[in-house]
DSSP file (Angstrom, degrees, kcal/mol; ACC not computed):
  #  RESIDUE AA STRUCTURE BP1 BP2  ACC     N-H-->O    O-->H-N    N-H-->O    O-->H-N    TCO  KAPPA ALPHA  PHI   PSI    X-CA   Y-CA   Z-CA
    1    1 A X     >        0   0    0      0, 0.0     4,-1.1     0, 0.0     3,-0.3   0.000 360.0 360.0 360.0 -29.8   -7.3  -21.8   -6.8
    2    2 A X  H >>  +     0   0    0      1,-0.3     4,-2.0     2,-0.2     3,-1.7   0.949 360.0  39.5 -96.4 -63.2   -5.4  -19.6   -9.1
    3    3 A X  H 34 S+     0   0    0      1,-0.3     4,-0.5     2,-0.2    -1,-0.3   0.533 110.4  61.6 -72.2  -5.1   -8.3  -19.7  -11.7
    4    4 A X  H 3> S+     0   0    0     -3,-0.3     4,-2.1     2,-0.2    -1,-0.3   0.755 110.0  32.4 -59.7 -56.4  -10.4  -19.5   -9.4
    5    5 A X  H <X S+     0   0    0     -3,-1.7     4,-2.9    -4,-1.1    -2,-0.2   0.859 112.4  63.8 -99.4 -25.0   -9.4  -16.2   -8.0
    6    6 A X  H  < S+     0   0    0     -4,-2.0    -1,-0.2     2,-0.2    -2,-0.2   0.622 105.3  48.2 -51.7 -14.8   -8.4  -15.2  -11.6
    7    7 A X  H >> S+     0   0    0     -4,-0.5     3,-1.6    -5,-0.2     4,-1.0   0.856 112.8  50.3 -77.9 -54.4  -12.5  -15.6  -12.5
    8    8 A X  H >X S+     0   0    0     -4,-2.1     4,-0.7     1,-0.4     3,-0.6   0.899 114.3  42.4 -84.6 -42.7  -13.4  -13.5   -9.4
    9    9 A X  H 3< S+     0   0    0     -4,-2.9     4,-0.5     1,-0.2    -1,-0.4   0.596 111.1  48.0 -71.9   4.5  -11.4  -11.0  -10.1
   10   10 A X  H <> S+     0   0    0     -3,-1.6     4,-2.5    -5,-0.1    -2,-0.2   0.681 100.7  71.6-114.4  -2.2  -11.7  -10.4  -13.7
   11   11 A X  H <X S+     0   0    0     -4,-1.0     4,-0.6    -3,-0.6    -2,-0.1   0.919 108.6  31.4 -72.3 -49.5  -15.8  -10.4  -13.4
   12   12 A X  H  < S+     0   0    0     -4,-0.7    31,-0.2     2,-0.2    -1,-0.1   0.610 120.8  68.5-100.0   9.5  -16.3   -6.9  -11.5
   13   13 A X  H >> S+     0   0    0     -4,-0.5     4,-1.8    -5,-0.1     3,-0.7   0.902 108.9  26.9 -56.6 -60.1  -12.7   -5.9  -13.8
   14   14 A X  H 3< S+     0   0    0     -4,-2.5    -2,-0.2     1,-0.2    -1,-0.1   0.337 118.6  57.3-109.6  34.8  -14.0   -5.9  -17.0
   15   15 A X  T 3X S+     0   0    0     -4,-0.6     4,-0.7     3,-0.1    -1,-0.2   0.505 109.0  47.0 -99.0   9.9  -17.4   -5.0  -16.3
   16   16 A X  H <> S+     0   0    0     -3,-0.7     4,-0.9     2,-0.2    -2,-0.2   0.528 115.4  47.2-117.9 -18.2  -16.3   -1.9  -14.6
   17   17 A X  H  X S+     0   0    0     -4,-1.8     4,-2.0     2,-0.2     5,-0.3   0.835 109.6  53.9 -85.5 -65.4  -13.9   -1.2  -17.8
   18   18 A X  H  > S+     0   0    0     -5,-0.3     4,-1.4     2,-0.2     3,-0.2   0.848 112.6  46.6 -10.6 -68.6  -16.9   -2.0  -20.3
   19   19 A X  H  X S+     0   0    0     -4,-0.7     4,-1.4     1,-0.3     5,-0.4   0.997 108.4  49.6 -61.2 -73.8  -18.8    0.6  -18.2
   20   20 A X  H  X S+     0   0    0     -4,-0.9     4,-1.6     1,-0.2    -1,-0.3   0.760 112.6  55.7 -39.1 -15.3  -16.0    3.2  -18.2
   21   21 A X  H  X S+     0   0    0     -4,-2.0     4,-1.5    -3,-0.2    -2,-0.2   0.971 111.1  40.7 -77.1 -57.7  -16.0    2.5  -22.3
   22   22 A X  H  < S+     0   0    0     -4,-1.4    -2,-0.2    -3,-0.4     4,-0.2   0.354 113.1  51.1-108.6  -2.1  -19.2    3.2  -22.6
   23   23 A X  H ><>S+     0   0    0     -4,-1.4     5,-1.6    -5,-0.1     3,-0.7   0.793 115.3  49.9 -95.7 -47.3  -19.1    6.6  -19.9
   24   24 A X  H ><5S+     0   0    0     -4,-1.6     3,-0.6    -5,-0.4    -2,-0.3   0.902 109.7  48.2 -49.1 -40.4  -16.0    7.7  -22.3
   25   25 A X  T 3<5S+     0   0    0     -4,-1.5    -1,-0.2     1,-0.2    -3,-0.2   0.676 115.3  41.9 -89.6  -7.2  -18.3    7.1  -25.3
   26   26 A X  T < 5S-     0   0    0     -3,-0.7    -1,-0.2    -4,-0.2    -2,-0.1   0.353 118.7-114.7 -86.5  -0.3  -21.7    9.4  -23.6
   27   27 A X  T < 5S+     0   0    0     -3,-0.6     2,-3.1    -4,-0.3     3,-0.3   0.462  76.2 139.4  82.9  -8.9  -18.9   11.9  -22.6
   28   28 A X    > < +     0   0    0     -5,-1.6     3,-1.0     1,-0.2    -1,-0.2  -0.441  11.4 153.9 -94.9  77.9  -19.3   11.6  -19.0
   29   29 A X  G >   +     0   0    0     -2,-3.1     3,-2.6     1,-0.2     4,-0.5   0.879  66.7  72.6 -70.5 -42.2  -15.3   11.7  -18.5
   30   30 A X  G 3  S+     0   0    0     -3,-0.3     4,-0.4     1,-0.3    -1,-0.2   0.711  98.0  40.8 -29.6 -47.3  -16.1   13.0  -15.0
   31   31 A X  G <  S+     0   0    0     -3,-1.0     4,-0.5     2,-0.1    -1,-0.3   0.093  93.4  83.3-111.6  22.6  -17.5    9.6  -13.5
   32   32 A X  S X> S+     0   0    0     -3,-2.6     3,-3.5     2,-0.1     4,-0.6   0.896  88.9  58.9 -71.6 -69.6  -14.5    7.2  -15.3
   33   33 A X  H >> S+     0   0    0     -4,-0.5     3,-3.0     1,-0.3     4,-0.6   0.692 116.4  27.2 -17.5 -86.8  -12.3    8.2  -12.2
   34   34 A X  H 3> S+     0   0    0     -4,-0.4     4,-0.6     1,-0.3    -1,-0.3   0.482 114.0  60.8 -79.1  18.5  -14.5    6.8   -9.5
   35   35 A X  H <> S+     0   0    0     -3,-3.5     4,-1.0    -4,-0.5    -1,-0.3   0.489 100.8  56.1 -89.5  -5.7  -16.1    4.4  -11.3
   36   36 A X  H XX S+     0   0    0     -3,-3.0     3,-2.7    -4,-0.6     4,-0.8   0.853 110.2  51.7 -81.2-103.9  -12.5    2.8  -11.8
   37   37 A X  H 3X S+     0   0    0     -4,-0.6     4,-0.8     1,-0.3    29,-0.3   0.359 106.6  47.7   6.0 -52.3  -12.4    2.8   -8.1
   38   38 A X  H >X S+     0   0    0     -4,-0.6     4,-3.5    28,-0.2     3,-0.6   0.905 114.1  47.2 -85.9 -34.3  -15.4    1.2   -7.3
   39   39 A X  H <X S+     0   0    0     -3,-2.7     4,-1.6    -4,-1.0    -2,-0.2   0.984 108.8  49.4 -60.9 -58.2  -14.9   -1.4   -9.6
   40   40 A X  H 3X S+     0   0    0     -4,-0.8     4,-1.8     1,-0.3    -1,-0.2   0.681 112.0  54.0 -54.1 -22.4  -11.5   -2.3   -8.8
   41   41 A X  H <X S+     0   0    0     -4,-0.8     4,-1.5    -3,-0.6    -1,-0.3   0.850 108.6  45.8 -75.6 -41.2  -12.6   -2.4   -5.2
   42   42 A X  H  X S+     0   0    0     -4,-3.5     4,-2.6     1,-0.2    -2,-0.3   0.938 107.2  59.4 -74.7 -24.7  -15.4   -4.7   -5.7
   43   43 A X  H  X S+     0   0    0     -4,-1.6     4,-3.3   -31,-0.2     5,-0.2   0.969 111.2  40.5 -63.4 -55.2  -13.0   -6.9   -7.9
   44   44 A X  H >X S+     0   0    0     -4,-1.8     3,-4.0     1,-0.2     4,-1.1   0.913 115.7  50.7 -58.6 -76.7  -10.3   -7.4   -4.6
   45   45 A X  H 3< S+     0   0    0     -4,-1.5    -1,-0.2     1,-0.3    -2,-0.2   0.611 111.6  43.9 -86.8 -12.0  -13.0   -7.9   -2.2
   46   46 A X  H 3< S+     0   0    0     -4,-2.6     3,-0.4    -5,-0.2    -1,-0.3   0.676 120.8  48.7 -66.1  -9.4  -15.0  -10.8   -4.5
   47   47 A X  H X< S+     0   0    0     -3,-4.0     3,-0.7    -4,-3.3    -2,-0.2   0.740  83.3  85.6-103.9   7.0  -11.5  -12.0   -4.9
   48   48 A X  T 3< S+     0   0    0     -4,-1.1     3,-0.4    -5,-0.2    -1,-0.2   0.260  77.9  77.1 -34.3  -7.6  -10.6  -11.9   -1.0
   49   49 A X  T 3  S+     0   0    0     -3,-0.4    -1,-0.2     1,-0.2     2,-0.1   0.622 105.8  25.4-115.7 -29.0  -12.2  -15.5   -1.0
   50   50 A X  S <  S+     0   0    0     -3,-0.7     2,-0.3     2,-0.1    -1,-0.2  -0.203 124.2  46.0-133.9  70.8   -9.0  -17.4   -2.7
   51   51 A X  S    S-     0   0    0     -3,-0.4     2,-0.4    -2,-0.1    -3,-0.1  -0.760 113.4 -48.8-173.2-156.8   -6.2  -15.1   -1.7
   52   52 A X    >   -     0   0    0     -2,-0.3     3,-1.9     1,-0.1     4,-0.3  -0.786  48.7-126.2-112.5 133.0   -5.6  -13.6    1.8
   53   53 A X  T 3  S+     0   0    0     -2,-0.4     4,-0.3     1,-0.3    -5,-0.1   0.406  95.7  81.8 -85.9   7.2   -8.3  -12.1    3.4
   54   54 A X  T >  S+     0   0    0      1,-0.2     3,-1.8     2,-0.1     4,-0.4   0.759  76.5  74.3 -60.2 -25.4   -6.8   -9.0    4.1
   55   55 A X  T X> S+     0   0    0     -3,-1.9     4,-2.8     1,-0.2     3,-0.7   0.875  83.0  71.0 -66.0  -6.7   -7.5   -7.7    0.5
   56   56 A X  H 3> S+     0   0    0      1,-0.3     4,-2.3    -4,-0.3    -1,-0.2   0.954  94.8  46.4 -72.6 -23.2  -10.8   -7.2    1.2
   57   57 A X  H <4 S+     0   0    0     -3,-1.8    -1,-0.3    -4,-0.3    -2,-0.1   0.256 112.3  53.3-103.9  26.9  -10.4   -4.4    3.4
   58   58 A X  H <> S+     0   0    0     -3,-0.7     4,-2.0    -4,-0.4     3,-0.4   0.366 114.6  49.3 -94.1 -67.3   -7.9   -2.9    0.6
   59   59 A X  H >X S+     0   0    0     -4,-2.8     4,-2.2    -5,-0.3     3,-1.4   0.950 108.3  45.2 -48.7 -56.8  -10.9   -3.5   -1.5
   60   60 A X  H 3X S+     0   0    0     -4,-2.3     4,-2.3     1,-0.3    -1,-0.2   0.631 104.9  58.4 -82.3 -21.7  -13.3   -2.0    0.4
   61   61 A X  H 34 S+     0   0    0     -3,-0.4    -1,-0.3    -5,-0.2     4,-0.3   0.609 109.9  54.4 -85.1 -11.5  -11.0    1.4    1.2
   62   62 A X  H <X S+     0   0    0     -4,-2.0     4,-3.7    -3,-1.4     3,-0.4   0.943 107.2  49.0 -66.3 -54.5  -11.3    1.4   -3.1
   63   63 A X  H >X S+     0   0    0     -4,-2.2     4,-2.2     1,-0.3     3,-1.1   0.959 118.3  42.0 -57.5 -80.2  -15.4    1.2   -2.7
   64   64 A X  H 3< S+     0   0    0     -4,-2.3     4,-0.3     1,-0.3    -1,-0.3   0.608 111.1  52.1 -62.3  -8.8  -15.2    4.1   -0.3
   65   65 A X  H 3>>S+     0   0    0     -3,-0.4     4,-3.5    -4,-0.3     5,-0.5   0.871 113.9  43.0 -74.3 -38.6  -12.7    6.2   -2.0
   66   66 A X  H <<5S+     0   0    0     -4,-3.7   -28,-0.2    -3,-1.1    -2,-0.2   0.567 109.8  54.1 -99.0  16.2  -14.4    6.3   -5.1
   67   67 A X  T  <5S+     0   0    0     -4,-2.2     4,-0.4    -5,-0.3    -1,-0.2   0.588 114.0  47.6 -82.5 -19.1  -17.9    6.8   -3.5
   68   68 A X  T >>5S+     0   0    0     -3,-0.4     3,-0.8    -5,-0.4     4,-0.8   0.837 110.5  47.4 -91.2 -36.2  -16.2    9.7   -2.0
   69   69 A X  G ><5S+     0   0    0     -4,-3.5     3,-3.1     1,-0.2     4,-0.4   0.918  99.6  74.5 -65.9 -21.2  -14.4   11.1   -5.4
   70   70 A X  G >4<S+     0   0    0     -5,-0.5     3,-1.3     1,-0.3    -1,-0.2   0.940  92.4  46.7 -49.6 -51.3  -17.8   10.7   -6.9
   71   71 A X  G <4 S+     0   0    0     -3,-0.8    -1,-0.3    -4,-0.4    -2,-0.2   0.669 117.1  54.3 -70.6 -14.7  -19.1   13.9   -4.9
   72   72 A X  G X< S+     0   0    0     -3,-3.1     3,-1.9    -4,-0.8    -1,-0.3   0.283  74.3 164.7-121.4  39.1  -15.6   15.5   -6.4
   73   73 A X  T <   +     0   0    0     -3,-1.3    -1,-0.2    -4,-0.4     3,-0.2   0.405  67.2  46.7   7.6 -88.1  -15.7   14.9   -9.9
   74   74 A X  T 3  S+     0   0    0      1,-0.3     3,-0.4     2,-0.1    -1,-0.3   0.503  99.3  75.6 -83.2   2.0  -13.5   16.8  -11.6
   75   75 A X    <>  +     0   0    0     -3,-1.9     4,-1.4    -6,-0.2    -1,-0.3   0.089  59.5 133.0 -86.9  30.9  -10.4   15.6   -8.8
   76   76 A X  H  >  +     0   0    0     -3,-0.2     4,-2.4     1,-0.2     5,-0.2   0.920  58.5  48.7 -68.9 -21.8  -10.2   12.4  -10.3
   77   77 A X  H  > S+     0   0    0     -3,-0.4     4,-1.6     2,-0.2     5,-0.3   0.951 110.5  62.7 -79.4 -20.5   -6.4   11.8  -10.9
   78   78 A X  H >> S+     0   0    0      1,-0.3     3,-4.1     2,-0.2     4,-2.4   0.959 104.8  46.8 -46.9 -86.8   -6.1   13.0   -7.0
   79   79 A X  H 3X S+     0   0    0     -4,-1.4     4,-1.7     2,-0.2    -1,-0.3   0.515 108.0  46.0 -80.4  21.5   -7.8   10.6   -6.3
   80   80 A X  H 3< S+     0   0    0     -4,-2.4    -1,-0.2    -3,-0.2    -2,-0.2   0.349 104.1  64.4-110.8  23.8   -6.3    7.8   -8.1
   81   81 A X  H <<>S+     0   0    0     -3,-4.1     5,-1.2    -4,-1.6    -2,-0.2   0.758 111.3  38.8 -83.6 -28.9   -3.0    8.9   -7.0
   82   82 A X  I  <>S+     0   0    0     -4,-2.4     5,-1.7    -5,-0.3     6,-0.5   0.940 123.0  44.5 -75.0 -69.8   -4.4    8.0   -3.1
   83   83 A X  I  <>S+     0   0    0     -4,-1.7     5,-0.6     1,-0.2     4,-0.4   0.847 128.6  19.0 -49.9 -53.1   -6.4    4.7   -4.4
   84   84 A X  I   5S+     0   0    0      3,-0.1    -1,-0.2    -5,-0.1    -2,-0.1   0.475 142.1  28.7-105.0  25.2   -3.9    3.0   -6.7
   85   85 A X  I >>5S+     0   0    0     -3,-0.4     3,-1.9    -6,-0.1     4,-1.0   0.231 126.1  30.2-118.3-119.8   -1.2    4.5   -5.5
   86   86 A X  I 3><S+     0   0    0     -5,-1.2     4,-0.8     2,-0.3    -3,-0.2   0.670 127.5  44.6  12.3 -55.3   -1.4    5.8   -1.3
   87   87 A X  I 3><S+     0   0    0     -5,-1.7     4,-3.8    -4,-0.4    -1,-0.3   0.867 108.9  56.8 -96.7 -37.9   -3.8    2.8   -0.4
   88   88 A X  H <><S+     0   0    0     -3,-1.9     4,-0.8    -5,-0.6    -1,-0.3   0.684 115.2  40.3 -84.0  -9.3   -1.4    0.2   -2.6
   89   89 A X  H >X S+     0   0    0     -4,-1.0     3,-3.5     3,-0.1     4,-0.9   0.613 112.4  47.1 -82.0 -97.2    1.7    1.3   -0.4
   90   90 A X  H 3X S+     0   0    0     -4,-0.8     4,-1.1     1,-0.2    -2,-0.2   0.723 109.6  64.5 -34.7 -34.3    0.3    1.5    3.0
   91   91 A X  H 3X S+     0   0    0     -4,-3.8     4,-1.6     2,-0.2    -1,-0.2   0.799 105.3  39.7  -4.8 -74.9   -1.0   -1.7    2.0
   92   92 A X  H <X S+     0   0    0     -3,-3.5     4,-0.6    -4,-0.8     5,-0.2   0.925 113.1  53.6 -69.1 -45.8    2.2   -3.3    1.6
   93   93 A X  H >X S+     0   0    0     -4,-0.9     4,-1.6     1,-0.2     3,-0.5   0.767 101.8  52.8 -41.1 -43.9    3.5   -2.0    4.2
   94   94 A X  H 3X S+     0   0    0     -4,-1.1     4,-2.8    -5,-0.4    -1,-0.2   0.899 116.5  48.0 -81.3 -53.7    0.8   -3.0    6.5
   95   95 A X  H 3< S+     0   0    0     -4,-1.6    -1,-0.2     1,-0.3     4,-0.2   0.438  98.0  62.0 -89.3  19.9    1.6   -6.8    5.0
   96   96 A X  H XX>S+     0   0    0     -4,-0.6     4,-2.4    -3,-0.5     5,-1.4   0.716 110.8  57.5 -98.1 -44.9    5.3   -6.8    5.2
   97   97 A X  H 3<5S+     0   0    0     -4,-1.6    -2,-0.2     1,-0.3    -3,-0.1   0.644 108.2  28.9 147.4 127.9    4.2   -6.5    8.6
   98   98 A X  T 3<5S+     0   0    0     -4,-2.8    -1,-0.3     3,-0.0    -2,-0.2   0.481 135.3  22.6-111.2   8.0    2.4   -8.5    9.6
   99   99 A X  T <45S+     0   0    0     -3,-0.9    -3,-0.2    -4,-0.2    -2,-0.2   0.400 120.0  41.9-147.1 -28.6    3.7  -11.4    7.4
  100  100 A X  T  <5       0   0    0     -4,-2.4    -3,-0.1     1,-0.0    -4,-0.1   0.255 360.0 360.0-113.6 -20.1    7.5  -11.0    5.9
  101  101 A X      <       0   0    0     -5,-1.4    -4,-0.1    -6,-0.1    -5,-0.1   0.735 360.0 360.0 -39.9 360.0    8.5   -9.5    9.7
């Protein structure tokens, strides 16, 4: 299960760093921010299938944060102070509980 969910996550990981290589190397520094985001969301929620299926909806608040920085370009460390930051708390939080309680 553990390679399992280490394959599903590391497929939309390093295709979405690949892509951010290759947006750093056209210049378009603008769309690394939420393209980090989207990727990293779609990586938790294909790897929601061998882990606890709450990360998908942690995955899925990544998709829509960085569909939303997309329209705000140049705020990108804002928002990935919310996504991997903000979202990865209240996260925990949320699964301490409902799970460690």
């Amino acid at each position: 299960t553990a390679k399992r969910l280490l394959f599903n996550l590391s497929i939309p990981l390093l295709s979405g760093g690949l892509f951010c290589l290759i947006l750093l190397h056209h210049g378009d520094i603008e769309l690394i921010a939420p393209s980090m985001l989207i990727f990293y969301g779609l990586a938790l929620v294909n790897a929601s299938k061998y882990t606890l299926h709450d990360i998908k909806y942690l995955g899925v608040c990544e998709i829509a944060l960085g569909l939303f920085s997309a329209f705000y370009l140049y705020n990108g460390i804002l928002f990935w102070a919310v996504g991997f930051g903000a979202l990865h708390i209240l996260y925990g939080i949320i699964m301490w509980y409902k799970y460690e309680r």
